[in-house]
KOLNU-285973 format. One record per residue (C-alpha): residue in three letters; x, y, z; residue number from 1. Coordinates in steps of 0.25 Angstrom, whole numbers, m for minus. Last residue first. Layout:
N
{aa: ALA, xx: X, yy: Y, zz: Z, i: NUM}
...
END
This chain:
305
{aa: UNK, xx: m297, yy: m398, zz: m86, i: 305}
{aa: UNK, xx: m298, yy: m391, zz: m98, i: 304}
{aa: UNK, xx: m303, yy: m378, zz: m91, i: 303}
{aa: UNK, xx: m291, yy: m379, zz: m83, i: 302}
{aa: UNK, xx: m279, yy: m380, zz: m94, i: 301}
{aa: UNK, xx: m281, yy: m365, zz: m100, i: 300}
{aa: UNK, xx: m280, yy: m359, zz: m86, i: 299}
{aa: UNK, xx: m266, yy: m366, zz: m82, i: 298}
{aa: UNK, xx: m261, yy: m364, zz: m96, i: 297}
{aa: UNK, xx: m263, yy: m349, zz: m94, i: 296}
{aa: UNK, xx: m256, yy: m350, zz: m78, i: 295}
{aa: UNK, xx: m242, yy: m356, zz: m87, i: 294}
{aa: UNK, xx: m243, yy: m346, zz: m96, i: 293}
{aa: UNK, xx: m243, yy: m333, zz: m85, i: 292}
{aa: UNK, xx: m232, yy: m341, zz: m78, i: 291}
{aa: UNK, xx: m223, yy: m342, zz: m88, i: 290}
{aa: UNK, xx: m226, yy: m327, zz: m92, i: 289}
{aa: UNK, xx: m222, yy: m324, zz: m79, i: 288}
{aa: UNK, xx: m212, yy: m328, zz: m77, i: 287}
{aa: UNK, xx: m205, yy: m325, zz: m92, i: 286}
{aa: UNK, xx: m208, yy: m311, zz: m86, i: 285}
{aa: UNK, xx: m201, yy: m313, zz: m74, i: 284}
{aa: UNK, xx: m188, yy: m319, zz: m82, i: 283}
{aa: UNK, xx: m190, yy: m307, zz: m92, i: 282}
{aa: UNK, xx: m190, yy: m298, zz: m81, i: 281}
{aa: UNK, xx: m177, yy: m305, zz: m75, i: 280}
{aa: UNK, xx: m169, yy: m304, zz: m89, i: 279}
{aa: UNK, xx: m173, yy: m290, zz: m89, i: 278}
{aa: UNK, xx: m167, yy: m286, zz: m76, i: 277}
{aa: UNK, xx: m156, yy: m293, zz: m78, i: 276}
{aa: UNK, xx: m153, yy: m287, zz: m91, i: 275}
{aa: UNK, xx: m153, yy: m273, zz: m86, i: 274}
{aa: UNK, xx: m144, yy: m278, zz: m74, i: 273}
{aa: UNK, xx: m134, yy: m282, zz: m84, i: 272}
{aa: UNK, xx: m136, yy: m268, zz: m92, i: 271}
{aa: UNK, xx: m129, yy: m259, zz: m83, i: 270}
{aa: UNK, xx: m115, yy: m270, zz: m79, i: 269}
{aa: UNK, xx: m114, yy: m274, zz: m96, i: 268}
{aa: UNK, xx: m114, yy: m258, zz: m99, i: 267}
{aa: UNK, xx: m102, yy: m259, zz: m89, i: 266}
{aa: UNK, xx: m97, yy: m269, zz: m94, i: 265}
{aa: UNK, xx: m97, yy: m263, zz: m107, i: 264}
{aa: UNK, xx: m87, yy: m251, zz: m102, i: 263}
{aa: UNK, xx: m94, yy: m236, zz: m102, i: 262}
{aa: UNK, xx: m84, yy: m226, zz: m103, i: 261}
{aa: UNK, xx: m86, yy: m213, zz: m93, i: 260}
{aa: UNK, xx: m86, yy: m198, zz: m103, i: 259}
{aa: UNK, xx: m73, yy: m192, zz: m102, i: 258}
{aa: UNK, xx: m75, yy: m178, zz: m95, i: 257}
{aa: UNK, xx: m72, yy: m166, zz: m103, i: 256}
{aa: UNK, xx: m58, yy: m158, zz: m98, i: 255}
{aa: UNK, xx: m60, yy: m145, zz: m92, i: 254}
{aa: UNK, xx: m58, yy: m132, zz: m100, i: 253}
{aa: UNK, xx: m73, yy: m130, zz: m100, i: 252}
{aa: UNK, xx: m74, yy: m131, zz: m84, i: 251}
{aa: UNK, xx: m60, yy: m121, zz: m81, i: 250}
{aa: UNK, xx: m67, yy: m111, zz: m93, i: 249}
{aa: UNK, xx: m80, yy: m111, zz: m85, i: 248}
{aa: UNK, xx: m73, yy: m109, zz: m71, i: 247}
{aa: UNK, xx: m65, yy: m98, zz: m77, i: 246}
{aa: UNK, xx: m77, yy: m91, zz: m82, i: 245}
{aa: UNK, xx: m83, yy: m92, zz: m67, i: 244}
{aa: UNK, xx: m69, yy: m85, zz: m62, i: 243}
{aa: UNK, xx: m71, yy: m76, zz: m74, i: 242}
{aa: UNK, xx: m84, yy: m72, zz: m68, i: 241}
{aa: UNK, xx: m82, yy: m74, zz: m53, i: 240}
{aa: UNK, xx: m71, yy: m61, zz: m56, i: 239}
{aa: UNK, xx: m78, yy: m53, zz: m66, i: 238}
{aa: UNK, xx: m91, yy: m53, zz: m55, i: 237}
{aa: UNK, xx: m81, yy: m51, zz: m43, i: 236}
{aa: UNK, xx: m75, yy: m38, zz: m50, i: 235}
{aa: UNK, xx: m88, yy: m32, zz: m54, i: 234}
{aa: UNK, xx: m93, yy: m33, zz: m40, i: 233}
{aa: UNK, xx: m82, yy: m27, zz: m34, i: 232}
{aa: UNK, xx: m82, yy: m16, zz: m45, i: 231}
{aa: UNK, xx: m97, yy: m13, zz: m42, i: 230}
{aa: UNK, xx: m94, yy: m12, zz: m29, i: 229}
{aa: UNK, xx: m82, yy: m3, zz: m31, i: 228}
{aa: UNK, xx: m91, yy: 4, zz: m40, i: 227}
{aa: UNK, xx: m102, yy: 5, zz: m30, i: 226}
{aa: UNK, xx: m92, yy: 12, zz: m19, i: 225}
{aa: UNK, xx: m85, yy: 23, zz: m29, i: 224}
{aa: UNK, xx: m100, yy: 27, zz: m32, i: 223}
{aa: UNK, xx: m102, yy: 27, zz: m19, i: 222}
{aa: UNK, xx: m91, yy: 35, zz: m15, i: 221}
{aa: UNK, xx: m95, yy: 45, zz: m28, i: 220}
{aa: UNK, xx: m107, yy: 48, zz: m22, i: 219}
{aa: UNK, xx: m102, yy: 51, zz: m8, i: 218}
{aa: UNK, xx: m92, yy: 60, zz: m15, i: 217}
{aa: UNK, xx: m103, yy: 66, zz: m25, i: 216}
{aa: UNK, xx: m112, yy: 70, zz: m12, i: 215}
{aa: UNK, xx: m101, yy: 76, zz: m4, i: 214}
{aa: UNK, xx: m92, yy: 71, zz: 6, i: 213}
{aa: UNK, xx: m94, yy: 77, zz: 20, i: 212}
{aa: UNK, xx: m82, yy: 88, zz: 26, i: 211}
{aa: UNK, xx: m82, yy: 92, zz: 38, i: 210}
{aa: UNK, xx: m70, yy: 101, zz: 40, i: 209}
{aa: UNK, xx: m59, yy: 107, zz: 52, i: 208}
{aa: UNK, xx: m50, yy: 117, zz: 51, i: 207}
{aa: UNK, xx: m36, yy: 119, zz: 56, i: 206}
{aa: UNK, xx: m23, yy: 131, zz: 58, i: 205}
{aa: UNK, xx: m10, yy: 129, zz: 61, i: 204}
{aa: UNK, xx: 0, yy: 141, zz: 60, i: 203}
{aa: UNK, xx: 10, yy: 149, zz: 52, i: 202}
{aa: UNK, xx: 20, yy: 137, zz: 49, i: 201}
{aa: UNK, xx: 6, yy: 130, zz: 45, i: 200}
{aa: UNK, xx: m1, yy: 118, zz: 51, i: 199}
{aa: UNK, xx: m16, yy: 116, zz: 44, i: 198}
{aa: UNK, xx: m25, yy: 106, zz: 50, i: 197}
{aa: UNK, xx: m38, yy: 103, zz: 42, i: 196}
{aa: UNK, xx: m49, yy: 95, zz: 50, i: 195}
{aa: UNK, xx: m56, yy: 86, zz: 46, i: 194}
{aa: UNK, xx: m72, yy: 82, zz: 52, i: 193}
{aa: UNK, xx: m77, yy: 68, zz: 50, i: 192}
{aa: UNK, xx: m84, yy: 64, zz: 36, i: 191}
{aa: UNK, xx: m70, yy: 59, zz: 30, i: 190}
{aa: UNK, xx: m65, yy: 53, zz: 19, i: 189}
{aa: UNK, xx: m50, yy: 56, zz: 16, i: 188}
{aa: UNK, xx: m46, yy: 66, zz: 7, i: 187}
{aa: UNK, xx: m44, yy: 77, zz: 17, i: 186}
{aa: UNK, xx: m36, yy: 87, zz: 7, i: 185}
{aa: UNK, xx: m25, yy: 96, zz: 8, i: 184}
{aa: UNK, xx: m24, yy: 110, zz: 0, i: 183}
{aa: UNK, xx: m9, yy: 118, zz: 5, i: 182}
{aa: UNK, xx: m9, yy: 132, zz: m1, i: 181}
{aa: UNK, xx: 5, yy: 138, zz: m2, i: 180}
{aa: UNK, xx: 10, yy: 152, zz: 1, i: 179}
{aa: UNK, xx: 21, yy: 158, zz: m8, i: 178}
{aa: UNK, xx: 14, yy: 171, zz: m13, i: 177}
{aa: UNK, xx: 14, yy: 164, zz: m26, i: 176}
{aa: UNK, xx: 6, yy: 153, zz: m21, i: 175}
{aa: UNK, xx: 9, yy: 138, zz: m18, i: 174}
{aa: UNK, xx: m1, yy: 126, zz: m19, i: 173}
{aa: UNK, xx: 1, yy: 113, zz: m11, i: 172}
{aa: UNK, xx: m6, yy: 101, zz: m9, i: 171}
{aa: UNK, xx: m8, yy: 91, zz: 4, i: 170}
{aa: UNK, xx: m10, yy: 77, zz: 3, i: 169}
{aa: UNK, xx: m21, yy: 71, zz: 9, i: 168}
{aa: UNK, xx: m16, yy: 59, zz: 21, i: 167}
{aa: UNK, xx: m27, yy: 63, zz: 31, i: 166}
{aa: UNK, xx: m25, yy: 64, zz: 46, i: 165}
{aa: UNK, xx: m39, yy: 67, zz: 53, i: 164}
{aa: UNK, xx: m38, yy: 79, zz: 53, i: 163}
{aa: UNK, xx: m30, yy: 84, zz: 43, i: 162}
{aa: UNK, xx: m15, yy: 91, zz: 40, i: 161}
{aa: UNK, xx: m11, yy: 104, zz: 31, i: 160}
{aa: UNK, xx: 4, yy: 111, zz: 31, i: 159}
{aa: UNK, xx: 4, yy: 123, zz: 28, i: 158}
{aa: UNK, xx: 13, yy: 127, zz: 16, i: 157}
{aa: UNK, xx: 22, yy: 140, zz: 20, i: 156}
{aa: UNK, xx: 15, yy: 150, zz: 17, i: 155}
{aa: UNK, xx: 1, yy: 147, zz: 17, i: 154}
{aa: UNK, xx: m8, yy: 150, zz: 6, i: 153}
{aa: UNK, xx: m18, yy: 141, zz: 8, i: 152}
{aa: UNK, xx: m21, yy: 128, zz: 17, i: 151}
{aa: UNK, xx: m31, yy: 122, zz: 13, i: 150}
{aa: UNK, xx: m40, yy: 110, zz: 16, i: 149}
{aa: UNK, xx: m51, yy: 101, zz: 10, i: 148}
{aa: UNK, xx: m60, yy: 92, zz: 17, i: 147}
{aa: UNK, xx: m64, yy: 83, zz: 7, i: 146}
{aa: UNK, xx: m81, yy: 83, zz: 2, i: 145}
{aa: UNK, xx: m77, yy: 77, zz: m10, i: 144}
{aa: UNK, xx: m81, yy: 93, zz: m15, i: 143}
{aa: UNK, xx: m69, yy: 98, zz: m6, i: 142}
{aa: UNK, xx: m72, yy: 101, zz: 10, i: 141}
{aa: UNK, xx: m65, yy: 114, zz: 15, i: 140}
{aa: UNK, xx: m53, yy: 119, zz: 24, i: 139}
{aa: UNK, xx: m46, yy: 132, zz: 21, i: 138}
{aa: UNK, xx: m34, yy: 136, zz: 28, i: 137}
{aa: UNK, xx: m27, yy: 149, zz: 25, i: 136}
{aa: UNK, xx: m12, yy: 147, zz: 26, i: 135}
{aa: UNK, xx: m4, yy: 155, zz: 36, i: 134}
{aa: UNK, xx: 7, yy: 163, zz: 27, i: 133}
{aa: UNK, xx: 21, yy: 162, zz: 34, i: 132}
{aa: UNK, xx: 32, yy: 173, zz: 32, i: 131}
{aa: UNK, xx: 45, yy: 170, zz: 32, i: 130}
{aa: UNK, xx: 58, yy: 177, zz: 37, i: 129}
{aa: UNK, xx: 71, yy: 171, zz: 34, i: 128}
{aa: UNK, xx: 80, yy: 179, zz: 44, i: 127}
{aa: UNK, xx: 93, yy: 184, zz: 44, i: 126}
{aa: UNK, xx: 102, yy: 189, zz: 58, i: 125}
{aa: UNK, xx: 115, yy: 196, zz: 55, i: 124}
{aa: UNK, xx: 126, yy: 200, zz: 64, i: 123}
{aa: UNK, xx: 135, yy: 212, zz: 59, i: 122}
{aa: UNK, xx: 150, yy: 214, zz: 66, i: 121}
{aa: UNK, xx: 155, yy: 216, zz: 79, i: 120}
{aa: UNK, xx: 154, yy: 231, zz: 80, i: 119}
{aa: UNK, xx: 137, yy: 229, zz: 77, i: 118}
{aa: UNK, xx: 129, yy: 228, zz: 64, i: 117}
{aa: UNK, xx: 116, yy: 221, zz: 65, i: 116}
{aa: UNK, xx: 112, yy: 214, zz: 53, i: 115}
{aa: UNK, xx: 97, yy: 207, zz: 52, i: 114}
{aa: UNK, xx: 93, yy: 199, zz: 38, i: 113}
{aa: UNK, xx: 80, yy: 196, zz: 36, i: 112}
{aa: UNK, xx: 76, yy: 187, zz: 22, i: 111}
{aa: UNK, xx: 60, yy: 186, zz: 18, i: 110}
{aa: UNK, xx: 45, yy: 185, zz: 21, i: 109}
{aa: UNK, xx: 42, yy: 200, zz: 22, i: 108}
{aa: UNK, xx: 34, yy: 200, zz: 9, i: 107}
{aa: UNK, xx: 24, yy: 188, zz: 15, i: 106}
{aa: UNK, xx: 21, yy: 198, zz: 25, i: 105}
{aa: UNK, xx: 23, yy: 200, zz: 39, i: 104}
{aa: UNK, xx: 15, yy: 209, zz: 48, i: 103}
{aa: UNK, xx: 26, yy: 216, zz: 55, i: 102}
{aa: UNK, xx: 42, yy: 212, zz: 52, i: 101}
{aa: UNK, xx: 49, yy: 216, zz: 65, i: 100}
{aa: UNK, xx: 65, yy: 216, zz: 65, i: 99}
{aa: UNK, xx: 75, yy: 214, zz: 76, i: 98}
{aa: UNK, xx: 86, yy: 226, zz: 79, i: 97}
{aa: UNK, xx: 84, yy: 228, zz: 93, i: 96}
{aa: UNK, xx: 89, yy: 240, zz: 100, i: 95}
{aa: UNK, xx: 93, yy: 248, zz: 89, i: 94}
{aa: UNK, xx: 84, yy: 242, zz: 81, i: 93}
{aa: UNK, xx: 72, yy: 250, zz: 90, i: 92}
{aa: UNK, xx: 64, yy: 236, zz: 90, i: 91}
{aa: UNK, xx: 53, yy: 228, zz: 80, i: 90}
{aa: UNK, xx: 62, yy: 234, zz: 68, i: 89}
{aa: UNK, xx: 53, yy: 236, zz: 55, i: 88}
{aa: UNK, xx: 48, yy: 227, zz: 44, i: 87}
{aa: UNK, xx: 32, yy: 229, zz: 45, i: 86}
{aa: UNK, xx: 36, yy: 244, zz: 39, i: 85}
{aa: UNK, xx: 40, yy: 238, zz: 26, i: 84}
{aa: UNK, xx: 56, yy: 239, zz: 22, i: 83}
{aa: UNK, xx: 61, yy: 246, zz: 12, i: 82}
{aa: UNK, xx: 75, yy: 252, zz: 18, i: 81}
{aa: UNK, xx: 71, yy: 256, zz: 34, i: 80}
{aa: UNK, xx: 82, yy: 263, zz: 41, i: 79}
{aa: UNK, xx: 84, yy: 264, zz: 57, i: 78}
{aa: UNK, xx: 94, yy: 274, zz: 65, i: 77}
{aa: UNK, xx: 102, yy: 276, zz: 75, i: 76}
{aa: UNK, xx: 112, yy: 282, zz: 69, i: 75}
{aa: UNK, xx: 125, yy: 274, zz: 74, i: 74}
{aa: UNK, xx: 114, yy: 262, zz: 78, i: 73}
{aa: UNK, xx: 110, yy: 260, zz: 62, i: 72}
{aa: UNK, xx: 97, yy: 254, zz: 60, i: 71}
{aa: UNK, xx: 93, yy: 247, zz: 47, i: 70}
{aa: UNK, xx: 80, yy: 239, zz: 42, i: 69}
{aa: UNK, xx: 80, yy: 234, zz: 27, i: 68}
{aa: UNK, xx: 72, yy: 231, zz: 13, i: 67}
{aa: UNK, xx: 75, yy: 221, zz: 5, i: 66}
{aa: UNK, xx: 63, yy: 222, zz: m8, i: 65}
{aa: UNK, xx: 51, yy: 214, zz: m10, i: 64}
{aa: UNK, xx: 44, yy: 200, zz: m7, i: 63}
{aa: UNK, xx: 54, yy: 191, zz: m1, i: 62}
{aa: UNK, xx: 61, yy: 201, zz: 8, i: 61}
{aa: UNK, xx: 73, yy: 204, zz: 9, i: 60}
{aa: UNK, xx: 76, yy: 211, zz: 24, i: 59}
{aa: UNK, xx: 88, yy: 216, zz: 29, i: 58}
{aa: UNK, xx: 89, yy: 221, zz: 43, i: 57}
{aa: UNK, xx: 100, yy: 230, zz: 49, i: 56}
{aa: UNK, xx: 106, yy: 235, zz: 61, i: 55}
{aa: UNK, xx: 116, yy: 244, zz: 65, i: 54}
{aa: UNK, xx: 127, yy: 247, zz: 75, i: 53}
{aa: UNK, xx: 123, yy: 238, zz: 85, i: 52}
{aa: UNK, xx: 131, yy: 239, zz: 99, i: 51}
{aa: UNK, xx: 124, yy: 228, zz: 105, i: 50}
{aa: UNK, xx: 119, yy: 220, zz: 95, i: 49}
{aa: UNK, xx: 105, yy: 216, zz: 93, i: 48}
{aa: UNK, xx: 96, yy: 202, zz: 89, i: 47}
{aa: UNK, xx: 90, yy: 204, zz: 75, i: 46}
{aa: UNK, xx: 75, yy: 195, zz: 77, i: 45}
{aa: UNK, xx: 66, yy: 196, zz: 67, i: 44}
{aa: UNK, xx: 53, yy: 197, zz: 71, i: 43}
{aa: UNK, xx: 40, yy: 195, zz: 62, i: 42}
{aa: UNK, xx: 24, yy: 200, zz: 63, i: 41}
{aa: UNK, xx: 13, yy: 194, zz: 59, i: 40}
{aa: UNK, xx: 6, yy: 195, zz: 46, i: 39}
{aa: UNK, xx: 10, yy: 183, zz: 39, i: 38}
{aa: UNK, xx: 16, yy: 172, zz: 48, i: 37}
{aa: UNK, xx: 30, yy: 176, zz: 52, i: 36}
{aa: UNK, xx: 43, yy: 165, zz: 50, i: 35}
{aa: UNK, xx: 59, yy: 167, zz: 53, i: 34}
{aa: UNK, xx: 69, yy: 157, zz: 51, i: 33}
{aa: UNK, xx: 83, yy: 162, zz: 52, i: 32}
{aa: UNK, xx: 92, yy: 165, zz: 42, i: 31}
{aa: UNK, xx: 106, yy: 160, zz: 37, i: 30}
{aa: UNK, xx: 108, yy: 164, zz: 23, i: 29}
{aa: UNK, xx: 116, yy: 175, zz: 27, i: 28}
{aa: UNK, xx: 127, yy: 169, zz: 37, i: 27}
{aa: UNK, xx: 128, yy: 157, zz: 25, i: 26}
{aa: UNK, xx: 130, yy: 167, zz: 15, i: 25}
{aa: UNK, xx: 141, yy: 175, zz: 25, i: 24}
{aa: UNK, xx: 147, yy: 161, zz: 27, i: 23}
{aa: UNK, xx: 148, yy: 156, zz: 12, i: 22}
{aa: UNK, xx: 154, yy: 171, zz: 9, i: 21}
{aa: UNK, xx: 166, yy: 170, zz: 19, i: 20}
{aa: UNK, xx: 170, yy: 157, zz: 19, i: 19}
{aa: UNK, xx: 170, yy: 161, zz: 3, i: 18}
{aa: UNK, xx: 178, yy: 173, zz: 6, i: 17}
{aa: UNK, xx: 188, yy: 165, zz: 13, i: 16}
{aa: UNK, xx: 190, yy: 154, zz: 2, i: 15}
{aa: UNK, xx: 192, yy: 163, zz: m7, i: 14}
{aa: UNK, xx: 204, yy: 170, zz: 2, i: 13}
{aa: UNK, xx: 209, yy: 158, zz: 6, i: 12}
{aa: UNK, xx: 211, yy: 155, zz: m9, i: 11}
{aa: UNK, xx: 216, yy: 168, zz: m14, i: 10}
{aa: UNK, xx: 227, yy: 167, zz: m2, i: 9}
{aa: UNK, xx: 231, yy: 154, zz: m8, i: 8}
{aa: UNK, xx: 230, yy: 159, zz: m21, i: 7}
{aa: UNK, xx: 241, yy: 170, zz: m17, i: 6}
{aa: UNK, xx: 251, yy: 159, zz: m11, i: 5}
{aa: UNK, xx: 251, yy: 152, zz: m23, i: 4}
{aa: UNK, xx: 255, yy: 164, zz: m30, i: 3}
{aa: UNK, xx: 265, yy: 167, zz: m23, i: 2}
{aa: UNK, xx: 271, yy: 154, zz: m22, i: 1}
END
């Protein structure tokens, strides 16, 4: 029963100190949100307690080593441990423990903690600071004569839109320093003016272009155009031409036609009215040589009588 009894007590125990650990790294990993474009200046707020005893901000970095700010109430007094001179308090500490980060870098981007120590107990306050590079925008017409534009070097990606709308889609290059350069391209054809709309976390910026085709994309549109022609025309040709062949193989296929029979009485019907005619000259000629006689006996009787 002892013994039961014992792991028991071990189990609440674990299970305590688990509670325990999940909610002091879930109390740690909870920062704020905080953002400064490159060069300006960044607050951090750590809101005071009456009766502070001490004070304390921890910073780590990305880029180098933690360093810390400290002030203790009992000595009234403030310590630096490694930290820049653009990392400073923006009020007496005593008064107002918030934080001040002058010219930001790309090295101050990091983690923030605030601790003020007071009788009740220590209050926290973390921030995620980052700091936002404002791409350089370049816009310019390509060889094809595109309006081509670029966002470089921006931190995050910018975001790049035309006018009027065009469906290109953007590509992306990252840096070692983490910035990305955005390349978008106006593909469709257009003699009008574009303009380049560039949205970033930092701020939106927009150029506007002209661009003309040049003297080899004109060419090669109309060399594109005469072989379209040219294959139009080549197509209907191949396409009356087997329908021709067809025509002449459906002809030579056909059956040949039977040559009409000729029945006798038929060759009887054409040459009756052949004979008719002839029997009717002979009768006229017959006539005729009657008559021709019968006038020479006529003159060869009269000098008799």
């Amino acid at each position: 029963m002892k013994a039961a009894a014992d792991m028991k007590a071990a189990g609440k125990t674990l299970c305590v100190f688990v509670l325990l650990t999940i909610t002091e790294v879930t109390r740690t990993a909870e920062y704020k949100r905080a953002s400064v474009t490159v060069g300006n200046s960044s607050v951090l707020i750590c809101s005071p307690k009456p009766n502070m005893t001490m004070a304390t901000w921890k910073i780590n970095p990305k880029a180098g080593g933690p360093c810390s700010l400290g002030y203790r109430a009992d000595q009234n007094k403030t310590d630096r441990t490694n930290c820049s001179e653009s990392i400073n308090w923006k009020f007496r500490p005593d008064q107002d423990p918030t934080l001040e980060i002058r010219q930001a870098g790309r090295a101050h981007e990091g983690n923030y903690t605030c601790e003020v120590v007071v009788a009740e107990g220590n209050f926290h306050m973390s921030y995620y600071l980052t700091v936002l590079v404002p791409p350089r925008l370049t816009l310019y017409c390509d060889d094809q004569g595109n309006p081509v534009c670029e966002a470089a070097a921006g931190k995050p990606a910018a975001q790049i839109s035309w006018v009027p709308e065009n469906n290109s889609t953007p590509k992306e290059e990252g840096h070692d320093d983490g910035t990305v350069t955005v390349l978008s391209k106006f593909t469709a054809y257009s003699t009008n003016v574009t303009t380049c709309i560039v949205s970033h976390l930092a701020g939106n910026w927009s150029k506007s272009i002209a661009c003309r085709p040049s003297k080899s994309t004109i060419f090669n549109r109309y060399v594109y155009i005469i072989l379209c022609f040219l294959s139009i025309i080549t197509f209907m040709a191949v396409f009356y031409y087997f329908k021709l062949h067809r025509d002449r193989l459906c002809h030579k296929t056909k059956p040949p036609e039977t040559a009409p029979t000729h029945s006798p009485q038929d060759d009887t019907m054409e040459v009756e009215p052949y004979t008719t005619y002839v029997q009717k000259e002979n009768v006229i000629y017959n006539s005729v040589s009657d008559l021709t006689v019968g006038q020479n006996l006529l003159q060869g009787l009269s000098p008799a009588t």
